[in-house]
Backbone as a chain_set.jsonl record, in Angstrom:
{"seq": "XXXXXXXXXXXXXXXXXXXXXXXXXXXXXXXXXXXXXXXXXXXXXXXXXXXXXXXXXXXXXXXXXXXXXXXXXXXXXXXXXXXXXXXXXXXXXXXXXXXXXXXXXXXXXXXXXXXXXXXXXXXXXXXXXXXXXXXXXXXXXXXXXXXXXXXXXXXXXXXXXXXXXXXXXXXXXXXXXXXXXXXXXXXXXXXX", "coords": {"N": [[269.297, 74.581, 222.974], [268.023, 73.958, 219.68], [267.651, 74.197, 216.021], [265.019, 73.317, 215.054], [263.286, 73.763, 217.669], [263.391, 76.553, 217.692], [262.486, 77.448, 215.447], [259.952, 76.175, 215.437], [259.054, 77.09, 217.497], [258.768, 80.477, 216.657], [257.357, 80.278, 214.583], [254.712, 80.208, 215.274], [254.729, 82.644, 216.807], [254.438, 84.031, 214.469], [252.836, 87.009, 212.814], [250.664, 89.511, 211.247], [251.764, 91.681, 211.128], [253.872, 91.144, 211.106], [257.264, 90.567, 208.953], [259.361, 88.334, 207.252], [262.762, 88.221, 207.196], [264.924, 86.205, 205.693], [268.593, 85.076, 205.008], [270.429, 83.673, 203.139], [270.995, 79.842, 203.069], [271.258, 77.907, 205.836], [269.376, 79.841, 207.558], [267.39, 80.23, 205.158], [266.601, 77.287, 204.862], [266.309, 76.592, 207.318], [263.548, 78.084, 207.864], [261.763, 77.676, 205.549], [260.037, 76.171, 206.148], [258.355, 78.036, 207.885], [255.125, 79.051, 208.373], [253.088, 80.677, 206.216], [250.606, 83.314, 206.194], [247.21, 85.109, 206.317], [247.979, 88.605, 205.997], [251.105, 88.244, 205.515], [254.759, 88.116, 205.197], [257.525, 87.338, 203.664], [260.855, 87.207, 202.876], [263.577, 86.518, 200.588], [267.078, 85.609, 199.13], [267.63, 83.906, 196.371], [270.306, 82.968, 195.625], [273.264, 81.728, 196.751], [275.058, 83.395, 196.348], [274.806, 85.639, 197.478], [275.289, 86.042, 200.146], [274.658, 87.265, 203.107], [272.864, 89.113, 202.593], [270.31, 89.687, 204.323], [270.169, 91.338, 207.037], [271.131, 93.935, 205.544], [268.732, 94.057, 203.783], [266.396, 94.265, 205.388], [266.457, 96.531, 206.435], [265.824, 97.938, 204.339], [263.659, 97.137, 203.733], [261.862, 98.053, 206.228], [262.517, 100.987, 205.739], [260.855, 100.625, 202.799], [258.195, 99.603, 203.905], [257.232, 100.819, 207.121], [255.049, 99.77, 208.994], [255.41, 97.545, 209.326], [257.079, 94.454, 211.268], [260.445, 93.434, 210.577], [261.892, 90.687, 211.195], [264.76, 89.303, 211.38], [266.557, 86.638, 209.931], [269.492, 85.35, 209.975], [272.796, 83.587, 209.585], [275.755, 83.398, 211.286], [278.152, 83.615, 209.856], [277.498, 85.117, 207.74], [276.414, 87.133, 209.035], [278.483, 88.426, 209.811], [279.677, 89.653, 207.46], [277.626, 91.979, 206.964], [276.444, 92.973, 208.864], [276.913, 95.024, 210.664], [275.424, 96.933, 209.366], [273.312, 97.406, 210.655], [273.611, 99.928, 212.097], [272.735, 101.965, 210.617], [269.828, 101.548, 210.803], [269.693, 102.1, 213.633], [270.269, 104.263, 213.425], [268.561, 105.717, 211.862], [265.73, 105.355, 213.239], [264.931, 102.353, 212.999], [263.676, 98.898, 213.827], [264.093, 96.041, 213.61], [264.029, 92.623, 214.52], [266.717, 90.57, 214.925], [267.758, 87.656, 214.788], [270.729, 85.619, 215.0], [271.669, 82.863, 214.067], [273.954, 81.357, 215.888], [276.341, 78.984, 215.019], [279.065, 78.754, 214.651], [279.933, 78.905, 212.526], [279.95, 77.965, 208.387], [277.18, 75.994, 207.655], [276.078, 75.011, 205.873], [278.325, 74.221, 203.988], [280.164, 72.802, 205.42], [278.547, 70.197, 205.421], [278.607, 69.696, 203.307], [281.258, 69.654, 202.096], [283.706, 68.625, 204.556], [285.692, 70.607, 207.062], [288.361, 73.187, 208.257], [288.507, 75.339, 206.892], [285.383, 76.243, 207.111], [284.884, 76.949, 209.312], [284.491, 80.019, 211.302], [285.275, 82.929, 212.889], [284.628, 83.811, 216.224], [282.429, 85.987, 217.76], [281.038, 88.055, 219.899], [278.086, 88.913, 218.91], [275.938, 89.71, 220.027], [276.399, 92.282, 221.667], [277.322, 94.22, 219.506], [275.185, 96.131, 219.527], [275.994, 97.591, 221.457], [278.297, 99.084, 220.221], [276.849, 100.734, 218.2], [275.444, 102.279, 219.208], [272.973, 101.396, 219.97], [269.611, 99.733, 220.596], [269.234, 96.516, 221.799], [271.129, 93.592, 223.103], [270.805, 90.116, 223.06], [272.272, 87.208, 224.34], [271.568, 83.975, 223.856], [271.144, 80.905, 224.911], [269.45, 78.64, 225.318], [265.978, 77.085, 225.06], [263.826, 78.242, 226.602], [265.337, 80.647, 227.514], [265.371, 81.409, 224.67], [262.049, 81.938, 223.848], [261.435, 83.725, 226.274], [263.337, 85.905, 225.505], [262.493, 86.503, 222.651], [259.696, 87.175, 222.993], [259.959, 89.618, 224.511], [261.065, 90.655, 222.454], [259.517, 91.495, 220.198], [257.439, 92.844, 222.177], [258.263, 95.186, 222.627], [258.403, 97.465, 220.825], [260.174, 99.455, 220.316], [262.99, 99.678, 219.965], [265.234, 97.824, 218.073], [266.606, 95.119, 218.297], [268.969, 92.368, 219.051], [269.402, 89.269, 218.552], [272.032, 86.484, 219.729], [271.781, 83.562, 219.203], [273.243, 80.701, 220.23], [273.846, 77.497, 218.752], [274.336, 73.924, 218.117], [277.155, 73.217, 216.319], [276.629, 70.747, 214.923], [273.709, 70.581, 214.689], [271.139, 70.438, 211.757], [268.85, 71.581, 209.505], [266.276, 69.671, 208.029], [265.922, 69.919, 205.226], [268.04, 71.867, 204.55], [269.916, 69.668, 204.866], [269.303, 67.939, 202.959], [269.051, 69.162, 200.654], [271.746, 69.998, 200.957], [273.114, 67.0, 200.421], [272.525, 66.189, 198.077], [274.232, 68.052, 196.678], [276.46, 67.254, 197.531], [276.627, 65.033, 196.221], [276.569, 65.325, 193.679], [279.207, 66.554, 193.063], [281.078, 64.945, 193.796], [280.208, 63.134, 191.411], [281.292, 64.914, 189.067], [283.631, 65.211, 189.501], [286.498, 64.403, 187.566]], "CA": [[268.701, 75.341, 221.89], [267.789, 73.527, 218.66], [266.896, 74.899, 214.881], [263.639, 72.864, 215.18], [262.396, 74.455, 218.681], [263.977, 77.865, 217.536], [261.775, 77.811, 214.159], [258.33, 75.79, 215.763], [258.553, 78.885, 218.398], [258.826, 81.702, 215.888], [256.505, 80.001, 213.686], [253.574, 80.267, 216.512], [253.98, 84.246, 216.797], [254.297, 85.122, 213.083], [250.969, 87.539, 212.588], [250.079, 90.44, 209.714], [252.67, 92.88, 210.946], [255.875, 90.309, 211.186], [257.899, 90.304, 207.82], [260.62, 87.341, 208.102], [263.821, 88.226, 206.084], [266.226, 85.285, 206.251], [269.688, 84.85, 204.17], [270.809, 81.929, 202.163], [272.125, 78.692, 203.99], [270.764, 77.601, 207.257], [268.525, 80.653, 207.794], [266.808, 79.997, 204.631], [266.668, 76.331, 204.71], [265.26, 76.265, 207.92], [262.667, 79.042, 207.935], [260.819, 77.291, 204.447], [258.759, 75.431, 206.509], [256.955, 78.821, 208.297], [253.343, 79.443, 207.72], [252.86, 82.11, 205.459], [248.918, 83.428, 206.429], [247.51, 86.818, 206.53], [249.998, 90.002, 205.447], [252.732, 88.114, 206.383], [255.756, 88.585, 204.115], [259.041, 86.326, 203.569], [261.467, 87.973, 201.45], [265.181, 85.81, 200.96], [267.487, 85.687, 197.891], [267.502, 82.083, 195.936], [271.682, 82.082, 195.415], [274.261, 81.415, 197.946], [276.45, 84.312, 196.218], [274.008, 86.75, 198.084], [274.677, 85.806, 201.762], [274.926, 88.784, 203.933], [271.253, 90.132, 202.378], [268.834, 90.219, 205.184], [270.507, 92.798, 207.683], [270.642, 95.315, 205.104], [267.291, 94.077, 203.326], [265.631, 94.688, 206.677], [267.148, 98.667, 206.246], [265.614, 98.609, 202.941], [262.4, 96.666, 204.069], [262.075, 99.004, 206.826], [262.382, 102.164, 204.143], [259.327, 100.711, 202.278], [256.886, 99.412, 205.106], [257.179, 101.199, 208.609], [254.579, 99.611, 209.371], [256.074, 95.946, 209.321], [258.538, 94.655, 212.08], [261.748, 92.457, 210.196], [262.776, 89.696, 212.046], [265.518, 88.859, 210.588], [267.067, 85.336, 210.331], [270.876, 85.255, 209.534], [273.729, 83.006, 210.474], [276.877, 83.968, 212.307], [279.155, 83.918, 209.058], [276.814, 86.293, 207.066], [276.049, 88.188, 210.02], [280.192, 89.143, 210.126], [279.806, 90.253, 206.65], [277.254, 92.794, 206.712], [275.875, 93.271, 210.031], [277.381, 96.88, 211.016], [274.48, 97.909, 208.576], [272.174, 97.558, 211.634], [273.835, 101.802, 212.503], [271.566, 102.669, 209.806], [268.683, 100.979, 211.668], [269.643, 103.138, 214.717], [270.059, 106.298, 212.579], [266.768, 106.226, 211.315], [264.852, 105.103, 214.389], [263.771, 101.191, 212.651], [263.531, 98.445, 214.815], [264.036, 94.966, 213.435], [264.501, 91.611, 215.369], [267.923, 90.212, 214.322], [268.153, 86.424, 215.201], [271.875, 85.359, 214.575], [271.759, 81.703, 213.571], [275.333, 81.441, 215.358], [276.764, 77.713, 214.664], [280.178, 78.667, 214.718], [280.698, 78.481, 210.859], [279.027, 77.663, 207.695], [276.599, 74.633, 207.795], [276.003, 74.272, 204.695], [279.213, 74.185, 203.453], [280.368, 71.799, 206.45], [277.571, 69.36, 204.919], [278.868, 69.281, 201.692], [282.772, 69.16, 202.554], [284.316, 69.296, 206.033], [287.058, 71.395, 207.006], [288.394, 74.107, 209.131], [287.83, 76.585, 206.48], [283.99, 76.429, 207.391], [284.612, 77.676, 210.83], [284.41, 81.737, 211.174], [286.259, 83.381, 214.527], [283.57, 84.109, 217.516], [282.126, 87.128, 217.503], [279.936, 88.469, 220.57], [277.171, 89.359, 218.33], [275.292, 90.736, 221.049], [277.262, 93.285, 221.737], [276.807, 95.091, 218.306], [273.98, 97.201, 220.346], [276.839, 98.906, 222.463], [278.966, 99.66, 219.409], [276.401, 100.972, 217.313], [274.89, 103.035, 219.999], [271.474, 101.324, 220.276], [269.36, 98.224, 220.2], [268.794, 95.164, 222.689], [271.539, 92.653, 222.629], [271.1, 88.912, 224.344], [272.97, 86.074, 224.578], [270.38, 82.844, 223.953], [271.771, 79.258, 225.121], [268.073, 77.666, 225.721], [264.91, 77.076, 224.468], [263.548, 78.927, 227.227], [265.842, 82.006, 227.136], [265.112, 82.19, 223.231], [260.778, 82.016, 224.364], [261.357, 84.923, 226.834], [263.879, 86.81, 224.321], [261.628, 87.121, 221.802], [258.677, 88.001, 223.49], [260.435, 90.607, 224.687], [261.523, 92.171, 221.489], [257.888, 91.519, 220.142], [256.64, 93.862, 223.167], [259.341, 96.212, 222.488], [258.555, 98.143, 219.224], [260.475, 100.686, 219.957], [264.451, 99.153, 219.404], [265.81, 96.902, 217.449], [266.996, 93.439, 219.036], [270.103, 91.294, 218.096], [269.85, 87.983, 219.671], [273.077, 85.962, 219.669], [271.43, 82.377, 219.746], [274.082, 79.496, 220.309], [273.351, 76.577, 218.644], [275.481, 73.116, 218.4], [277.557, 73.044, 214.924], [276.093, 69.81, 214.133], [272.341, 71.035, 214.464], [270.885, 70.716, 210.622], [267.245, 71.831, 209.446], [266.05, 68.466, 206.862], [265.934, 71.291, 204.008], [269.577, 71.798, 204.056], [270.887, 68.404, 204.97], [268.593, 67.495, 201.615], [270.166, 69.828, 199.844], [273.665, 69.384, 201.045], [273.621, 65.993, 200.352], [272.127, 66.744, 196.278], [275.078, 68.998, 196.227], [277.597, 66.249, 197.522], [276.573, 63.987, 195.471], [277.094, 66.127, 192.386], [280.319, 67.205, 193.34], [281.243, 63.703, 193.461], [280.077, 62.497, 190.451], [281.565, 65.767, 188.26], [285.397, 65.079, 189.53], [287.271, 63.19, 187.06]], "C": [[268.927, 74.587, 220.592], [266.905, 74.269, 217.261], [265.686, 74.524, 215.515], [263.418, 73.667, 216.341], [262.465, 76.27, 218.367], [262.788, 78.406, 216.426], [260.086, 77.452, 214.638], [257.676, 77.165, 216.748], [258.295, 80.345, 217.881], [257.6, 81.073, 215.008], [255.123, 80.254, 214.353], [253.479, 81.308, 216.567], [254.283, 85.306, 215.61], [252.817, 85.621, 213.136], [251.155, 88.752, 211.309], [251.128, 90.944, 209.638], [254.174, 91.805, 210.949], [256.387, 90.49, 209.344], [259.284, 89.408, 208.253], [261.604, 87.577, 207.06], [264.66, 86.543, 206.65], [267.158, 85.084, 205.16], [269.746, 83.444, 204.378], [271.459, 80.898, 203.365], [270.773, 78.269, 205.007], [269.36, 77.963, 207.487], [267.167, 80.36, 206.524], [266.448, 78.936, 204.245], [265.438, 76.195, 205.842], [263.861, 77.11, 208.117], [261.62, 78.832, 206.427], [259.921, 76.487, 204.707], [257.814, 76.381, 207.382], [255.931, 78.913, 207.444], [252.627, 80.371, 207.24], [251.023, 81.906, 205.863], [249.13, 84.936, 206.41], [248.208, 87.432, 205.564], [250.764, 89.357, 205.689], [253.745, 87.943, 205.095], [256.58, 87.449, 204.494], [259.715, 87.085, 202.573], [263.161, 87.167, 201.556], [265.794, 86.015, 199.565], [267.384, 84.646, 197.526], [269.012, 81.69, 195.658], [272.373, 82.527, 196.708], [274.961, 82.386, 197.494], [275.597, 85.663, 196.588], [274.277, 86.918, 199.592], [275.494, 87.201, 201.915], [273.711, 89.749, 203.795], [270.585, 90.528, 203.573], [269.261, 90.822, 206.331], [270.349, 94.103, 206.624], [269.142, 95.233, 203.942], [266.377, 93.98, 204.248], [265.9, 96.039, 206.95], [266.209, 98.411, 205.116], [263.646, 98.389, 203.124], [261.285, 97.638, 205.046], [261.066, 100.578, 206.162], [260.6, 102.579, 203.591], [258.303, 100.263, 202.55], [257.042, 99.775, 206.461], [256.427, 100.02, 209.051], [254.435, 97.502, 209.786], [257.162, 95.518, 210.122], [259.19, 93.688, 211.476], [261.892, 91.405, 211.202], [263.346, 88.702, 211.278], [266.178, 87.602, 210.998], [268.355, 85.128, 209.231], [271.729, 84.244, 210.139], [274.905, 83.51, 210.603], [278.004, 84.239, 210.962], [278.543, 85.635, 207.505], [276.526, 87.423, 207.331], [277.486, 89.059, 210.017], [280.5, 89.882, 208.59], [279.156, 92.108, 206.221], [276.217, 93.722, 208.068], [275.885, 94.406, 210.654], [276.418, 97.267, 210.363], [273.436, 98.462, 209.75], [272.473, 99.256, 212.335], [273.034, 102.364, 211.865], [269.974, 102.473, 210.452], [268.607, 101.664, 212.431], [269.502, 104.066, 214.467], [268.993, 106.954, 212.618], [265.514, 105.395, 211.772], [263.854, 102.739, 214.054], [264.546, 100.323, 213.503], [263.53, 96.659, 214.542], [264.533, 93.945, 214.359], [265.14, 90.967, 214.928], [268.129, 88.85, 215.47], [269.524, 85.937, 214.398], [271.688, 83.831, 214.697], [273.463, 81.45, 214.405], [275.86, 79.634, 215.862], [278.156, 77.312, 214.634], [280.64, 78.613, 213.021], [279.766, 78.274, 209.884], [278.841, 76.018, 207.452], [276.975, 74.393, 206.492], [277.093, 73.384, 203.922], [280.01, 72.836, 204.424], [279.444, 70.492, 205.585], [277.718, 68.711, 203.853], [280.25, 69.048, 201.342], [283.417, 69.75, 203.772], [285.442, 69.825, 205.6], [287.072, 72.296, 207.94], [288.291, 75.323, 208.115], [286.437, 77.249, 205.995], [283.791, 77.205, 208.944], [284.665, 79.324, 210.728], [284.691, 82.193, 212.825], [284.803, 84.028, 215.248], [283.733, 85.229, 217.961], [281.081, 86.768, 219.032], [278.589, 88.941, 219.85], [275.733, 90.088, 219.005], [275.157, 91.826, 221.082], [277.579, 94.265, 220.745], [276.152, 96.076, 218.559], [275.008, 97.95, 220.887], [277.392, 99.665, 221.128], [278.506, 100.303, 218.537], [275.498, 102.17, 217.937], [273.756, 102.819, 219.938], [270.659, 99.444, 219.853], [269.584, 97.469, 222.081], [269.749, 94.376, 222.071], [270.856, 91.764, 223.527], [271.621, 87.907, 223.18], [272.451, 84.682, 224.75], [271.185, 81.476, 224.328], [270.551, 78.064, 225.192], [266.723, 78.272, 225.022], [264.254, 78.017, 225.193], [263.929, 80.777, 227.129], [265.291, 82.833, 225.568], [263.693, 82.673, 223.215], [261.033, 83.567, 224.821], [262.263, 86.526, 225.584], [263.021, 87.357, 223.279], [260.248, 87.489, 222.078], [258.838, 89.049, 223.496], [260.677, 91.373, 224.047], [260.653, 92.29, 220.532], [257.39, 92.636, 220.945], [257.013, 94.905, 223.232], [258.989, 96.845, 221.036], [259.274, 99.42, 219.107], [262.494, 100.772, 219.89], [264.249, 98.199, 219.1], [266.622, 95.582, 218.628], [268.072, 92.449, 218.388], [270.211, 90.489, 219.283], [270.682, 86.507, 219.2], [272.598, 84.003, 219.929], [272.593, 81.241, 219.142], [273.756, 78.329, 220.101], [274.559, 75.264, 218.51], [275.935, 73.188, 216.507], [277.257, 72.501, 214.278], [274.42, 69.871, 214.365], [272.211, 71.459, 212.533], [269.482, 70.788, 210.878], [267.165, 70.29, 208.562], [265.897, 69.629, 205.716], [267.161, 71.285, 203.943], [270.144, 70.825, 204.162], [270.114, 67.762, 203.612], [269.454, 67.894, 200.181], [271.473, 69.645, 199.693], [273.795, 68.211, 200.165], [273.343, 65.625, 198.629], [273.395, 67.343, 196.032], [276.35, 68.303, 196.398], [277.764, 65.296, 196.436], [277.017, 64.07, 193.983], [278.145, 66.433, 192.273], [281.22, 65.935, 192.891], [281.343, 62.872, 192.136], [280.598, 63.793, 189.282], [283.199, 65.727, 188.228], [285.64, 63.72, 188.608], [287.827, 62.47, 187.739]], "O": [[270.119, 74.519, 220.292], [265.789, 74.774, 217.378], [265.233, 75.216, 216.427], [263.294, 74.796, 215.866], [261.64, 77.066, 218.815], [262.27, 79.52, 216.501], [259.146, 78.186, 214.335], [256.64, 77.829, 216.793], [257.733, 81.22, 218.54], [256.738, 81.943, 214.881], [254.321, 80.61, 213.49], [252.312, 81.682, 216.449], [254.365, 86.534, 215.566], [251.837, 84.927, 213.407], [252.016, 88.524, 210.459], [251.743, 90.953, 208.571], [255.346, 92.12, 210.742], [255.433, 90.507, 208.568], [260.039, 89.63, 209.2], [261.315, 87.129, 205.951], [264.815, 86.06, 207.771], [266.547, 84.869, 204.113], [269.404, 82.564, 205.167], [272.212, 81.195, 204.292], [269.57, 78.383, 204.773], [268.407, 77.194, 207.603], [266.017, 80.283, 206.957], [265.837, 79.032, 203.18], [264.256, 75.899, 205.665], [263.009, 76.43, 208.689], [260.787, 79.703, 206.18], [259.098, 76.047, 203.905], [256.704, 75.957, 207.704], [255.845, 78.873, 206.216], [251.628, 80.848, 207.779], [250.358, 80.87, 205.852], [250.103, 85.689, 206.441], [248.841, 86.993, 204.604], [251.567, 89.976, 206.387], [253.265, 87.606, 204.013], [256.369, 86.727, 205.469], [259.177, 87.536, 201.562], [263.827, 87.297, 202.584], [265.07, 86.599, 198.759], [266.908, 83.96, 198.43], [269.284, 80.505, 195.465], [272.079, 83.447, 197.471], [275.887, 82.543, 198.29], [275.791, 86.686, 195.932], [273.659, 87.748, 200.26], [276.36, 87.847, 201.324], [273.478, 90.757, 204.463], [270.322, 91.713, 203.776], [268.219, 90.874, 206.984], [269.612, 95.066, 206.834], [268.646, 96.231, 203.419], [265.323, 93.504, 203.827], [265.348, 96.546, 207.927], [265.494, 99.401, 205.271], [262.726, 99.138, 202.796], [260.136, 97.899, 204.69], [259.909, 100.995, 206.116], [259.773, 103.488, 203.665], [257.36, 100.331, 201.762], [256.965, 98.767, 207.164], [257.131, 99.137, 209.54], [253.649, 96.696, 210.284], [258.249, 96.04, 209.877], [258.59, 92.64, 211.714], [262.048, 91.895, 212.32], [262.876, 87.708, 210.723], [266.397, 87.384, 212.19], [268.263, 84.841, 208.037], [271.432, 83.961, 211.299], [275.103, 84.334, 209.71], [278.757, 85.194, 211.152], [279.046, 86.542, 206.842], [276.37, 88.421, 206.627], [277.489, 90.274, 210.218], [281.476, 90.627, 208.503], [279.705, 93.027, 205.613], [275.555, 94.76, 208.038], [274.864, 94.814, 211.207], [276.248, 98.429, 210.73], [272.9, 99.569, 209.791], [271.589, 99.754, 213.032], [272.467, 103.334, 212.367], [269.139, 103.378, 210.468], [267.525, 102.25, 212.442], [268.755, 104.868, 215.027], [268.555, 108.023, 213.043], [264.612, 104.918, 211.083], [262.89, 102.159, 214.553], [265.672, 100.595, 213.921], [262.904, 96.003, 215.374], [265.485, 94.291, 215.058], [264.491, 90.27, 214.148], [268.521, 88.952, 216.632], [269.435, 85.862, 213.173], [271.493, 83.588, 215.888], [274.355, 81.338, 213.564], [275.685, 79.224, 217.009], [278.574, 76.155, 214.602], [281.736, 78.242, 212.6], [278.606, 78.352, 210.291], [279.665, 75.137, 207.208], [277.934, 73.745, 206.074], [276.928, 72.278, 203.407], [280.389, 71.875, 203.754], [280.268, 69.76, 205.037], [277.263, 67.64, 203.452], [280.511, 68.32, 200.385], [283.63, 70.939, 204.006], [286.054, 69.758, 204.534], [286.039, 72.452, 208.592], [287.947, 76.384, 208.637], [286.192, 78.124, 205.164], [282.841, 77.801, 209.452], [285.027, 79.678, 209.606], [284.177, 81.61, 213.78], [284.035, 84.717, 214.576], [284.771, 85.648, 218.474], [280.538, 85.691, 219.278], [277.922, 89.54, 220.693], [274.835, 90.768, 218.51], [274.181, 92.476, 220.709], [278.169, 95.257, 221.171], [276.39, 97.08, 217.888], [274.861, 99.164, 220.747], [276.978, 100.807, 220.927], [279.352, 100.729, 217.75], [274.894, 102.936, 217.186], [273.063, 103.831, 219.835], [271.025, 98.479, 219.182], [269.981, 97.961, 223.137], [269.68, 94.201, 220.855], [270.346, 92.186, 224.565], [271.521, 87.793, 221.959], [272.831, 84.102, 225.767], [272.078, 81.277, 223.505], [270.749, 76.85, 225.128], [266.468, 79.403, 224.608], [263.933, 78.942, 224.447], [263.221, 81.742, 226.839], [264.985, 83.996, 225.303], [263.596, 83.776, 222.676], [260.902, 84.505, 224.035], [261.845, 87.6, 225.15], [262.88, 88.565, 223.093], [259.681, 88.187, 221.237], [258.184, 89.78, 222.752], [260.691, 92.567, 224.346], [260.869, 93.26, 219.806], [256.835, 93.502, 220.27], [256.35, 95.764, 223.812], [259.651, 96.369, 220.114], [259.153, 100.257, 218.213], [263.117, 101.828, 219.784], [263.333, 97.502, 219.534], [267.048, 95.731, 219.773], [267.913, 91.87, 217.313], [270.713, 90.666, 220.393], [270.166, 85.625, 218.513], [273.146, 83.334, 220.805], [272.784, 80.981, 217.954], [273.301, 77.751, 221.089], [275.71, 75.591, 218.8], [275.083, 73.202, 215.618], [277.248, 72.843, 213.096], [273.924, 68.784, 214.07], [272.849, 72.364, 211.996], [268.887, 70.366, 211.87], [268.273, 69.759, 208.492], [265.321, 70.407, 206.476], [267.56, 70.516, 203.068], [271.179, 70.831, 203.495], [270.725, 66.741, 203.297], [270.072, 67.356, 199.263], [272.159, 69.285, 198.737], [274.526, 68.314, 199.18], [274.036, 64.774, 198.072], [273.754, 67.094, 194.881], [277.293, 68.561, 195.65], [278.799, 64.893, 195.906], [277.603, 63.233, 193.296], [278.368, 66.737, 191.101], [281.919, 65.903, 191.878], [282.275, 62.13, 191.826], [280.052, 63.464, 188.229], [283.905, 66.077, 187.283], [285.247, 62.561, 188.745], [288.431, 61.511, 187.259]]}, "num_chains": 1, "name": "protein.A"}
């Protein structure tokens, strides 16, 4: 499972009714090359001191278009911040598709200075559906699995979907390794 096949495959069954939330980092790095056409919506924040938005701006999104399904694009450290919001989702019957970006840690930040305090402790993120009393988890490892997965919660409009896709740590989009490396470079040249 690779960003690139993860994003060229989602990019193929965006249509009127999809709205794509995705949070800062990763999620919004790599998801700036879909093909806005049609109704189709994108909604993200523009600063990094926002991450954790698009679980509960898919509640709010929700709210003020029924008629729009979320598929939300988060990564695994953002997802541990605000992700329990998805009970409200169950509460009040909405149904978004929650792709977890999970990488083991934050890229970005990895990109721009290593370390072990980029890693974030391993979460089943699946498994959120039991504890919340509702929803579709899976567990993605392949290009394939992620294909059938999201079909599936495409054909499904009637729960919500959190799919746990495993990607390798050193998987970058060219959007954030662009960035990163603008942001190294600055960092660099600002230390006395």
């Amino acid at each position: 499972m690779t960003l690139n096949g993860l994003f060229r495959h989602l990019d193929s069954l965006l249509d009127e009714h999809t709205l794509v939330i995705a949070d800062v980092g990763e999620s919004l790095f790599a998801a700036a090359d879909l093909h806005v056409h049609g109704r189709f919506e994108f909604i993200s924040p523009a600063y990094y001191t926002s991450m954790g938005f698009a679980v509960p701006a898919a509640v709010g999104a929700s709210f003020a278009d029924p008629t729009l399904r979320p598929i939300v694009l988060v990564g695994d450290g953002a997802f541990q911040m605000t992700g329990t919001e998805l009970s409200t989702a169950v509460r009040y019957g909405q149904t978004p598709i929650v792709v977890v970006l999970n990488n083991r840690g934050y890229s970005t930040e990895r990109e721009i200075l290593e370390g072990p305090f980029n890693d974030v402790h391993e979460w089943r993120y699946e498994r959120i559906c039991d504890m919340i009393g509702g929803g579709v988890g899976m567990r993605i490892a392949t290009q394939g699995e992620f294909e059938r997965g999201l079909t599936a919660a495409l054909a499904d409009s009637s729960r919500l979907y959190v799919m746990n896709v495993l990607l390798d740590p050193a998987d970058r989009s060219a959007g954030m390794v662009r960035l990163a490396h603008r942001l190294a470079k600055r960092l660099s040249t600002d230390r006395p």
